[in-house]
C-alpha positions in Angstrom: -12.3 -74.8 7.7 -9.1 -76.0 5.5 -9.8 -73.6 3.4 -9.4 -70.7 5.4 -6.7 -71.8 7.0 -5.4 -72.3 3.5 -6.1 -68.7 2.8 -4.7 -67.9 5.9 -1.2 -69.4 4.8 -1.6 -68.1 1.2 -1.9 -64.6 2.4 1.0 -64.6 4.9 3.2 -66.3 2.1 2.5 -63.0 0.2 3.3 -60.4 2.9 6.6 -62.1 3.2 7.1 -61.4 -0.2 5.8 -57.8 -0.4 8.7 -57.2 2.1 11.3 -58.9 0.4 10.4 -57.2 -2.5 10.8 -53.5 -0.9 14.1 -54.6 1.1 15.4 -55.0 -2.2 14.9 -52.4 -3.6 16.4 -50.4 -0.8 19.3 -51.7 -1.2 19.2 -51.7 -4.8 18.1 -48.3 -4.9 19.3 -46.3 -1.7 17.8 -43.1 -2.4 14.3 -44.2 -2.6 14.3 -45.0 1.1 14.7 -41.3 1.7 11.2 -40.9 -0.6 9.5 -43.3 1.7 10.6 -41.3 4.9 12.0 -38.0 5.2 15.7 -37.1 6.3 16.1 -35.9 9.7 19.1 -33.1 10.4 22.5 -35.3 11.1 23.5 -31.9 14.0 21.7 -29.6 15.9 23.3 -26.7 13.7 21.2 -27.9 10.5 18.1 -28.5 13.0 18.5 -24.6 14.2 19.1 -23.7 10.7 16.0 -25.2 9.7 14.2 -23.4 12.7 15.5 -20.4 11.5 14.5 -20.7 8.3 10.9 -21.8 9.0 10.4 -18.6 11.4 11.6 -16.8 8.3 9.5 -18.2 6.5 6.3 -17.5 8.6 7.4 -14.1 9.1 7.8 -13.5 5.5 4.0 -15.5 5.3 2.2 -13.1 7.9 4.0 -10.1 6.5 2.6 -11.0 3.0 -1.2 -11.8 4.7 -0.1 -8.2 6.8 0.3 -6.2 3.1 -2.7 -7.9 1.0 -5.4 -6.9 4.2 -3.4 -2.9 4.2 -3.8 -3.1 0.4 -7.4 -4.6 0.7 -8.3 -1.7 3.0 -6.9 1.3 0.9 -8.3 -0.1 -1.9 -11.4 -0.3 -0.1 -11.3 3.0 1.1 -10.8 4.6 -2.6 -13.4 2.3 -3.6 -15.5 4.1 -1.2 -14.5 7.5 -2.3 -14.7 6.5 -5.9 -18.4 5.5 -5.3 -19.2 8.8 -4.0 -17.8 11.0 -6.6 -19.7 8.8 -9.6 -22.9 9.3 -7.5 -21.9 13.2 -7.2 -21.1 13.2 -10.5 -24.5 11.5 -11.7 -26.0 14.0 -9.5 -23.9 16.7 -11.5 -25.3 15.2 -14.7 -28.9 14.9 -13.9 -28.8 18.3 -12.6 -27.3 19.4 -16.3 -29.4 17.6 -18.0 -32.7 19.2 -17.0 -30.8 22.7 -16.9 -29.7 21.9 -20.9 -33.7 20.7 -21.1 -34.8 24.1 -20.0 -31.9 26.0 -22.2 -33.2 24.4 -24.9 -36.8 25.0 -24.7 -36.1 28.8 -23.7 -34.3 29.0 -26.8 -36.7 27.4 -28.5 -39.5 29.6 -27.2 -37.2 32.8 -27.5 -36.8 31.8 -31.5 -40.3 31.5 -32.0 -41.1 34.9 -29.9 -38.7 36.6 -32.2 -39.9 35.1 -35.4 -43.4 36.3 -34.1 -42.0 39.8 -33.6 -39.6 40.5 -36.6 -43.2 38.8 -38.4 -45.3 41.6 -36.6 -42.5 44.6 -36.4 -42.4 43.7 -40.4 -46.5 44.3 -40.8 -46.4 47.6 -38.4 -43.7 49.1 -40.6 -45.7 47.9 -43.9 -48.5 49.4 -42.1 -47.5 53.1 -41.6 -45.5 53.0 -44.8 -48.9 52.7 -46.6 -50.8 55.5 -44.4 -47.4 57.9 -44.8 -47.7 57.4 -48.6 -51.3 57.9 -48.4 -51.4 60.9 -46.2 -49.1 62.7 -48.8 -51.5 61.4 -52.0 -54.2 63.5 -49.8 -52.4 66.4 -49.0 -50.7 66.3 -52.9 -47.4 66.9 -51.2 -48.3 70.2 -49.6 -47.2 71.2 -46.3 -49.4 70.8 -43.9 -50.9 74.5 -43.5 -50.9 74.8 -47.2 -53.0 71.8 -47.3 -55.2 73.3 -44.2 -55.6 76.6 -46.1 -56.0 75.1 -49.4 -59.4 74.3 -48.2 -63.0 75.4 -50.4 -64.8 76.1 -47.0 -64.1 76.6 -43.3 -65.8 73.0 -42.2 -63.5 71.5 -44.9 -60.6 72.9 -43.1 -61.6 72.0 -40.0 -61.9 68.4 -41.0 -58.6 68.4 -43.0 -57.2 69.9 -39.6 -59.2 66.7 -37.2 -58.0 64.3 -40.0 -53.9 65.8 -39.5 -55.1 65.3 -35.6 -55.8 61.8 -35.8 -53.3 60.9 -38.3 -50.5 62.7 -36.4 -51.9 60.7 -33.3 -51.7 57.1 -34.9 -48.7 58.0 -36.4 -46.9 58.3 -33.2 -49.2 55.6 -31.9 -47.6 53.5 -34.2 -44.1 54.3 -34.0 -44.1 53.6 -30.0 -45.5 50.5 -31.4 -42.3 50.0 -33.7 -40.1 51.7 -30.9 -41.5 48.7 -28.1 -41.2 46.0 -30.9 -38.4 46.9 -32.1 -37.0 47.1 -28.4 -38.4 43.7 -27.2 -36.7 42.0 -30.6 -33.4 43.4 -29.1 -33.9 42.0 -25.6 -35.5 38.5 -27.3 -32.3 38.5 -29.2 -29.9 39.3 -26.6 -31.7 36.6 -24.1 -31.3 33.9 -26.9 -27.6 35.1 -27.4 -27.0 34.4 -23.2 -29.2 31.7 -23.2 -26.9 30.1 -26.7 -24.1 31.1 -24.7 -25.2 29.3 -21.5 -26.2 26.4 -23.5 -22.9 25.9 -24.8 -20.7 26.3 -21.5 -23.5 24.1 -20.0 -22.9 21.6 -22.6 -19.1 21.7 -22.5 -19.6 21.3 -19.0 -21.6 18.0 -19.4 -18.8 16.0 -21.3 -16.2 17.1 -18.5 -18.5 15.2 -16.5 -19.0 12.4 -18.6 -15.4 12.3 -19.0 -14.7 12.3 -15.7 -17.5 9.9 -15.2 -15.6 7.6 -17.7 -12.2 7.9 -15.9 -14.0 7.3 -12.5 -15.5 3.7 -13.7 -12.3 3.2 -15.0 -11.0 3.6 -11.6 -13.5 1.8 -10.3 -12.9 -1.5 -12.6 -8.7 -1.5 -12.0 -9.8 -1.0 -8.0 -12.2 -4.3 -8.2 -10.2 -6.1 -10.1 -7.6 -5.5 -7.1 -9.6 -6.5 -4.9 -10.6 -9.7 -7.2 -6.7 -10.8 -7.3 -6.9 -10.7 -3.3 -10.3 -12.6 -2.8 -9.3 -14.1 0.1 -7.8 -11.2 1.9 -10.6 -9.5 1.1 -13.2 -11.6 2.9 -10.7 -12.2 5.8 -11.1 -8.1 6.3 -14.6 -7.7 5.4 -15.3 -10.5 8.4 -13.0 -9.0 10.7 -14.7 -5.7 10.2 -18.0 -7.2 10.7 -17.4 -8.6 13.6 -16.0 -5.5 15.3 -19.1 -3.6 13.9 -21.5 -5.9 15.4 -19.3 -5.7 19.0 -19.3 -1.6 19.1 -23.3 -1.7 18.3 -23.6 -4.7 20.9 -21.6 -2.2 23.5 -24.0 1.0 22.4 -27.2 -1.3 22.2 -26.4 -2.4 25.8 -25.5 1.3 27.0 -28.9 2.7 25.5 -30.8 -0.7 27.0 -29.1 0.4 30.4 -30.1 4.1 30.4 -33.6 3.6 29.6 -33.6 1.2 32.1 -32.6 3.4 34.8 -34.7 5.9 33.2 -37.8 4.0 34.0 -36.8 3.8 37.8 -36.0 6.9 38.1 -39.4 7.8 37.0 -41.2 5.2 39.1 -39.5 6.7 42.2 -40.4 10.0 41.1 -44.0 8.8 40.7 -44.5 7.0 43.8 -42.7 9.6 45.7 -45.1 11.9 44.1 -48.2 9.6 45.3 -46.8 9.5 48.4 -46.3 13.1 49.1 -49.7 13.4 47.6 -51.3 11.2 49.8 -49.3 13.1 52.6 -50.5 16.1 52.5 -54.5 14.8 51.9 -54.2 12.6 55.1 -52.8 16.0 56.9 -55.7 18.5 55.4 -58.4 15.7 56.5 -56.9 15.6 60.2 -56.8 19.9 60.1 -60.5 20.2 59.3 -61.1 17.1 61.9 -59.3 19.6 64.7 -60.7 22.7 63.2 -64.6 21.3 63.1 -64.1 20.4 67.3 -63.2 24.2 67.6 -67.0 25.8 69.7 -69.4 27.8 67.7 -68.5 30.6 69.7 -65.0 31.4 68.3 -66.2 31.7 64.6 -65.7 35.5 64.8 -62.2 35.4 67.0 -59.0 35.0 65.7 -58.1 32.4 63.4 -57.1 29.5 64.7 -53.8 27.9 64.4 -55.0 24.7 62.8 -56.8 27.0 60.2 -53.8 29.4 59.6 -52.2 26.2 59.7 -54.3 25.0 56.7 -53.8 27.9 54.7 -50.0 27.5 55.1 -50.4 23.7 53.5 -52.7 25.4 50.9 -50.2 27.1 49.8 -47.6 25.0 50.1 -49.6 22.5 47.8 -50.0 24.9 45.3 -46.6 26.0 45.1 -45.6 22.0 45.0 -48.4 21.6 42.5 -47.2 24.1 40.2 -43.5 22.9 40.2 -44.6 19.3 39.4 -47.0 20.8 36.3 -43.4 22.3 34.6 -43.1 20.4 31.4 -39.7 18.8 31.4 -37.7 19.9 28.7 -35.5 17.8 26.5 -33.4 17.6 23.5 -35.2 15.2 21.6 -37.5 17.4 19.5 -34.7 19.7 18.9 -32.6 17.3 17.8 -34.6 15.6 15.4 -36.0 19.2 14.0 -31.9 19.1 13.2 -32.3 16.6 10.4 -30.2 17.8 7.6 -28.7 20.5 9.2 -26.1 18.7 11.3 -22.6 19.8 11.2 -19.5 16.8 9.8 -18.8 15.1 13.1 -14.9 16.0 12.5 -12.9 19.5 11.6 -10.9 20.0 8.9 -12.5 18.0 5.7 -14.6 15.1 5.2 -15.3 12.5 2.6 -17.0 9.6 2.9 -15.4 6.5 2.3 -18.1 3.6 3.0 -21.7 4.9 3.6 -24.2 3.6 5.9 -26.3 0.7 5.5 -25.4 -3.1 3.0 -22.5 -2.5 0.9 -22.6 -4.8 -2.7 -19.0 -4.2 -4.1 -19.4 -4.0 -7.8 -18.6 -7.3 -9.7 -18.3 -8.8 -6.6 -22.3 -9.5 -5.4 -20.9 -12.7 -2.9 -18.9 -10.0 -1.1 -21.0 -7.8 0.9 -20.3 -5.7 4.2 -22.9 -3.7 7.1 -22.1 -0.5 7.9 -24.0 0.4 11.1 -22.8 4.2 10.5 -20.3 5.9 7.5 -17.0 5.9 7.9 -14.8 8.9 6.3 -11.7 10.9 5.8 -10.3 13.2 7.1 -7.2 15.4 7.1 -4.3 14.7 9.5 -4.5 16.2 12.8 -8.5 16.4 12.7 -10.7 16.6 15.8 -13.8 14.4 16.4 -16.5 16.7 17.3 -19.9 17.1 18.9 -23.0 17.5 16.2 -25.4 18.4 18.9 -25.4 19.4 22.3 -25.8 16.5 24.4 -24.1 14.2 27.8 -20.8 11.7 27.3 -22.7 8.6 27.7 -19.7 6.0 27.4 -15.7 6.3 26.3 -14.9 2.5 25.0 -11.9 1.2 23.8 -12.4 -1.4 21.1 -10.5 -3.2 18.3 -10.5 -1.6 15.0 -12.3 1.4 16.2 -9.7 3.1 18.8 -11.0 5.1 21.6 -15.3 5.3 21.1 -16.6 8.1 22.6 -20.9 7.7 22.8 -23.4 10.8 23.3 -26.7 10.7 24.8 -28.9 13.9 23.5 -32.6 12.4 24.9 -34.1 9.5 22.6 -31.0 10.1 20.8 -27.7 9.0 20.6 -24.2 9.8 18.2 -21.0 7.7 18.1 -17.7 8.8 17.5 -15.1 6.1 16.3 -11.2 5.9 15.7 -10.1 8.5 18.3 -6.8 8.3 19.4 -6.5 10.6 22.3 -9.7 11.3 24.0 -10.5 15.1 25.4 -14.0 14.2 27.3 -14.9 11.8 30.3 -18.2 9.8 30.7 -21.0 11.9 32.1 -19.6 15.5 30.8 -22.0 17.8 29.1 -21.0 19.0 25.6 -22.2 21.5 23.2 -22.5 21.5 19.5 -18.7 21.4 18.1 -17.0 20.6 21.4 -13.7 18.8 20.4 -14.2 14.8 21.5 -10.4 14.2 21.1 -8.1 13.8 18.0 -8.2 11.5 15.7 -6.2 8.6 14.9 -3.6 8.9 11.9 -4.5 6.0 9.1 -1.9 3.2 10.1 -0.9 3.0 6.5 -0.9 6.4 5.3 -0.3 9.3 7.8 -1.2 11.6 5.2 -5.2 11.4 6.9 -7.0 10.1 9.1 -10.4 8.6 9.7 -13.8 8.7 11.7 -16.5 6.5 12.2 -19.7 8.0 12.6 -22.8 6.7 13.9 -26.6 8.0 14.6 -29.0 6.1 16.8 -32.8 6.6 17.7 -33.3 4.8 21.1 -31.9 1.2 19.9 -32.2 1.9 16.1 -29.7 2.7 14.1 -30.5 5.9 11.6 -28.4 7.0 8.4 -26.0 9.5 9.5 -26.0 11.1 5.9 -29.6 12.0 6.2 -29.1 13.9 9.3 -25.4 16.0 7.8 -25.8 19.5 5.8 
């Protein structure tokens, strides 16, 4: 017990000095008090001037944030265009590249063909060279009816003329033979002349591509390494499109949820009315051939009865409801999915696509991904969002980062028209292919184009709108 209180003692001694200690050195050294707690403003003129400047100074802060996210979504959107025009230009390339494979193995087979030719045009000529010269060693250079008449007997003259027969026969045998050799050579040589030809502008063709292949990656590594510098911007944007993505699909998932819902009751009523009416008109034939079977014996040959003429009228009346109910219902779905790849651009004026559908990997960047649940694309100034199908205006939302939305039904499917500004079409209106939607909205940062978001949907599942555009 002594001890503590000892301790006790010791360590209150010691405080007291600790204080001394920094007493002192306030006063020794005055300035470091205003280390140990900051200054406050002596008048309310330096306290609004420090107000002032801190508003500044957030201003200046969320303008800064306000450029890096613009700067992260152009370079985002060239990004998106750059992609596209290597994988166009890859396409370009394969394309050459088996059209140069086929040059070259025409040419090859052309050059062989015409070595084959020249080889037999060469043996034809050698040919009939030989019989010429032999045909004059026979006739000793006489003409031919001196050789004819130069004959010791009349059979020998007839052979010598069946032997001038023949030969003058195979003689012009052989020079159509020459003629169609000679002819085919030309055409040979003329196809490997084109086909050379073709090669060669195919070829020079190929390195523009490459080149522009080259200057495309180039592009492509100066835009990432953009987008590397503002990290943080980047995934800011990324998250904040993300989320409004998953909002507008939430809105068209609920919409599609809700008319398939009323669908079904729609078609329950229709089916139990159907029973009803069914059962209806069975409990009324019943109770008309109860009446009719009461009627006496005696009036089978009279005049109808009204219960029977009666009858006949619901007969027919069942028949006619009958046949109505049998109509097939038609729809658009099977049209509309026959229309795969053949879809017009959802927009006038030009398109390019700028971020495609589906997970997007930026390049060099494999933490920083992004779900597109549709393409989005660019378009000129002024454009029009427009109908790719006939169909019914299913919803018109308004929703951050996306404008006015503008949703159409065409059966089991549905399209999605984002970033209008100004829309021409109310929910529940029937459209046909190209009806103008509305315009669309100028790009905030550049009003030199605009944009449109684009989406396709089968019942509650989301389709790649590429697949479905010419």
């Amino acid at each position: 017990m002594p001890d503590s209180i000892q301790l006790i003692s010791n360590f209150k001694e010691t405080r007291k000095l600790i204080s001394l200690f920094l007493l002192a050195l306030i006063f020794i050294f005055p300035s470091y008090s205003k280390t140990i707690s900051p200054s406050k403003p002596k008048t309310s003129a330096e306290a609004k001037k420090r107000q002032a400047d801190t508003q500044k100074e957030i201003k200046l802060t969320e303008e800064q944030i306000r450029q890096n996210e613009s700067q992260v979504k152009r370079s985002l959107s060239e990004l998106g265009k750059i992609d596209q025009e290597i994988t166009s230009t890859n396409n370009k390339i394969t394309t050459l590249n088996t059209k140069i494979s086929s040059l070259n193995t025409e040419i090859s087979s052309l050059e062989t063909g015409i070595a084959n030719n020249e080889r037999d045009l060469e043996t034809l000529r050698e040919e009939y060279l030989k019989a010429v010269k032999k045909m004059r060693v026979t006739r000793k250079n006489k003409s031919t009816l001196a050789f004819i008449f130069s004959s010791k007997s009349v059979s020998q003259a007839m052979r010598r003329m069946r032997y001038l027969r023949e030969f003058s026969t195979w003689r012009n045998k052989k020079t159509d033979e020459i003629h169609a050799k000679t002819t085919d050579l030309k055409n040979q040589r003329d196809a490997l002349a084109k086909a050379k030809e073709e090669q060669a502008s195919t070829l020079a063709l190929q390195k523009n591509n490459m080149t522009q292949l080259a200057k495309q990656h180039s592009q492509q590594e100066a835009i990432v390494a953009d987008l590397k510098k503002n990290g943080a911007a980047l995934q800011s944007h990324l998250k904040k499109k993300q989320a409004e993505a998953k909002e507008l699909g939430n809105i068209v998932s609920q919409l599609i949820a809700e008319e398939q819902r009323k669908a079904a009751e729609e078609e329950t009523r229709r089916r139990e009315a159907e029973a009803a009416r069914r059962k209806a008109e069975e409990e009324e034939k019943q109770r008309l051939l109860a009446q009719e079977n009461k009627t006496s014996e005696n009036k089978k040959d009279s005049k109808p009865s009204e219960y029977a003429e009666a009858r006949k009228r619901a007969s027919r009346k069942q028949k006619s409801q009958s046949e109505v109910v049998s109509e097939p219902i038609v729809t658009g779905d099977k049209s509309f999915a026959e229309m795969q790849g053949k879809l017009p651009y959802p927009s006038t004026g030009s398109f390019s696509i700028t971020s495609p559908f589906g997970r997007q990997y930026l390049p060099d960047l494999p933490d920083i991904e992004y779900d597109n649940p549709g393409i989005d694309a660019e378009t000129e100034p002024g454009a029009s969002a427009r109908a790719v199908y006939k169909g019914k205006v299913s919803g018109v939302y308004l929703l951050p980062g996306y404008n006015t939305v503008v949703i159409l039904n065409h059966g089991n499917y549905y399209t999605v028209y984002g970033n209008i500004s100004s829309p021409m079409v109310k929910n529940g209106d029937s459209v046909e292919s190209g009806t103008l939607l509305g315009k669309l909205a100028l790009d905030e940062d550049d009003s030199s184009h605009s944009s449109i978001h684009f989406e396709v949907w089968k019942n509650r599942e989301k389709l790649n709108p590429q697949v479905w555009l010419r």
